[in-house]
C-alpha positions as CSV (number, residue, x, y, z in Angstrom):
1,X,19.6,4.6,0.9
2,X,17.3,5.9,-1.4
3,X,15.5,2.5,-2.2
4,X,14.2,2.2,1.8
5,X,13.0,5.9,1.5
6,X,9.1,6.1,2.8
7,X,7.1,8.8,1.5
8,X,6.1,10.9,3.5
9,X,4.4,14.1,1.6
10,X,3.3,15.2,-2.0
11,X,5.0,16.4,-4.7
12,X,6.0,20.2,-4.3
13,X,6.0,19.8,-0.4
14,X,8.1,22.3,1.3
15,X,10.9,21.6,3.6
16,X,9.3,23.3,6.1
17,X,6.0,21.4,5.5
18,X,7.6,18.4,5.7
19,X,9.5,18.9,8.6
20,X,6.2,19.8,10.6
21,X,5.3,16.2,9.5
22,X,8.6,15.2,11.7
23,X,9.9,13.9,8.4
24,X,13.0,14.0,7.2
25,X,13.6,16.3,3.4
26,X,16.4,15.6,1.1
27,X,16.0,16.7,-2.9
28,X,16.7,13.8,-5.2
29,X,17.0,14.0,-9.0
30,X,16.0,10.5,-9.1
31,X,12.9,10.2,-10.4
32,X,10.5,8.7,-8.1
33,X,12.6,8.8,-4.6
34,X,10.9,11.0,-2.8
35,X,12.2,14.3,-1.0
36,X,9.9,14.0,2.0
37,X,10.4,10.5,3.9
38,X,9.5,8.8,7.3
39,X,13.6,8.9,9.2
40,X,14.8,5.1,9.9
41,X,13.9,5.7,13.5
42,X,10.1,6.2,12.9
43,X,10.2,3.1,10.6
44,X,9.4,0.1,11.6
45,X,12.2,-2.5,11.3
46,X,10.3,-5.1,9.7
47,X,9.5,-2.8,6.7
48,X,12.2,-1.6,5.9
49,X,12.5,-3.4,2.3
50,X,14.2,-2.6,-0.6
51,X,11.6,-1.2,-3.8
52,X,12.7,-4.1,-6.2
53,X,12.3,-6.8,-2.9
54,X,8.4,-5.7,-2.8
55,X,6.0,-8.3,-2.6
56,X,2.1,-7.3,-3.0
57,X,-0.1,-7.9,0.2
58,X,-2.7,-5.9,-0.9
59,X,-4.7,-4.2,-4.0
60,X,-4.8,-0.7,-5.7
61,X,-6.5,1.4,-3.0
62,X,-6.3,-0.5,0.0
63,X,-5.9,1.1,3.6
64,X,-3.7,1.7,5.5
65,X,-5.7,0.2,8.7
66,X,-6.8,-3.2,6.2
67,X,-2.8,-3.6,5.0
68,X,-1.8,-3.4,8.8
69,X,-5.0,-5.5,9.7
70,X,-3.5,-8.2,7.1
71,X,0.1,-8.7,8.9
72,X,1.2,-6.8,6.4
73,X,3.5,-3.3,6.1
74,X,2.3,-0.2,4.4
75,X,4.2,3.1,3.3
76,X,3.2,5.5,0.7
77,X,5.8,4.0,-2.4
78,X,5.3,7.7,-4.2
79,X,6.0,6.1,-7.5
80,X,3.5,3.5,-9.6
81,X,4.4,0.3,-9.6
82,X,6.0,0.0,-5.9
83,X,3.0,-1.8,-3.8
84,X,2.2,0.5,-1.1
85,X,0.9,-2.9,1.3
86,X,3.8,-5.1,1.2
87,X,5.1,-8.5,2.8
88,X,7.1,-8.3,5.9
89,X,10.5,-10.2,4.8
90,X,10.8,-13.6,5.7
91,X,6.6,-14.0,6.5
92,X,4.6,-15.5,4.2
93,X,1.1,-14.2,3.5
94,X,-1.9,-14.6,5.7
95,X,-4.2,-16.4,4.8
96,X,-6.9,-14.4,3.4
97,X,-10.2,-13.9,5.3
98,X,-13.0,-14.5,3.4
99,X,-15.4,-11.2,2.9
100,X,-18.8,-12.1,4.5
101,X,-22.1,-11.4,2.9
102,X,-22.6,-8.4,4.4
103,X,-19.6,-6.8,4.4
104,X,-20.0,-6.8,0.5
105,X,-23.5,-4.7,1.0
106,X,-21.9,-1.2,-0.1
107,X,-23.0,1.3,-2.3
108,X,-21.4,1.3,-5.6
109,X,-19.9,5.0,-5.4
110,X,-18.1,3.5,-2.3
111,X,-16.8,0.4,-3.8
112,X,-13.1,0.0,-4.6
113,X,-11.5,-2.0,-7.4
114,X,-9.4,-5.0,-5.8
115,X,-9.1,-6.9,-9.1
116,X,-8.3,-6.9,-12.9
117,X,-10.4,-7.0,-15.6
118,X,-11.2,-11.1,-16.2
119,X,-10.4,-12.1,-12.2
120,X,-12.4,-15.2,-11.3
121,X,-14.4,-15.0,-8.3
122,X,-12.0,-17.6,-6.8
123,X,-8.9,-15.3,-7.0
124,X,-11.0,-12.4,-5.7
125,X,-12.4,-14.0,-3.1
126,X,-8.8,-15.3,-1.8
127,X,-7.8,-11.9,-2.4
128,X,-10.6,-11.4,0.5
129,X,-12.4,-8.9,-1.6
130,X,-16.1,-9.2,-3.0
131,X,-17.0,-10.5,-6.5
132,X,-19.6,-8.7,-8.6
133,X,-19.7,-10.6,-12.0
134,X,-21.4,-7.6,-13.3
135,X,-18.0,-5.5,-12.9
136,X,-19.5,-2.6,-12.2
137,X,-18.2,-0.2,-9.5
C-alpha cells in the first residue's frame, strides 16, 4: 500500500543503492510515494499509519532520537506536508516536557525553528521548545 510506504533514500537513489540500505525499491508515478522504503517487516507495527491518518508530534526539523524520545513514531514522509514525527494510533500525546533554562543556552546558528511566525510563548513552551520573543534564529 503506497500510503504506509516509509522513505527510505533520496530522490534519484539507485536500486542497487537502496538495496544496500536493506530497503525495499519499487518505481511509482505517484508523485510523492517514494521508490526506496523501509519493508513492513523492519517497520514497526505501531507506525504503520496511513499519510492522510497523520497526526503531528513534533515540529519542522525535529530528530529522529527527540520524536522517539517523545513516545512518538518517526519516518522520513519524502513529501511536504506528511509530519515526519507522528502519533502512535490510539495514544494520545505526551505531555510535553518543559525545556529548562539551560537547555535553551544554544548558539543561534544551532537553533532550530519549532514554531510559526506569531506563536505565544505558552504554545511554544507546551510544544517543549524555547521561546525567544526576539524571533531570531
Amino acid at each position: 500500500d503506497d500510503d504506509l510506504k516509509v522513505n527510505c533514500g533520496h530522490p534519484g537513489i539507485t536500486y542497487e543503492h537502496c538495496l544496500r540500505r536493506l530497503c525495499c525499491y519499487a518505481e511509482s508515478e505517484t508523485p510523492g510515494i517514494p521508490w526506496c522504503f523501509v519493508s513492513k517487516e523492519r517497520m514497526d507495527p505501531q507506525c504503520s499509519v496511513p499519510r492522510q491518518d497523520k497526526v503531528n508530534c513534533g515540529f519542522r526539523g525535529i530528530s529522529k532520537h527527540r520524536c522517539e524520545a517523545k513516545g512518538c513514531c518517526y519516518a522520513n514522509a519524502g513529501a511536504e506536508r506528511i509530519p515526519w514525527c507522528f502519533q502512535k494510533p490510539g495514544k494520545d500525546l505526551p505531555e510535553p516536557k518543559r525545556a529548562s533554562a539551560t537547555e535553551c543556552i544554544v548558539p543561534g546558528e544551532e537553533k532550530v525553528e519549532c514554531g510559526f511566525t506569531g506563536i505565544t510563548e505558552s504554545q511554544c513552551m507546551r510544544k517543549g521548545c524555547c521561546y525567544d520573543p526576539t524571533g531570531t534564529l
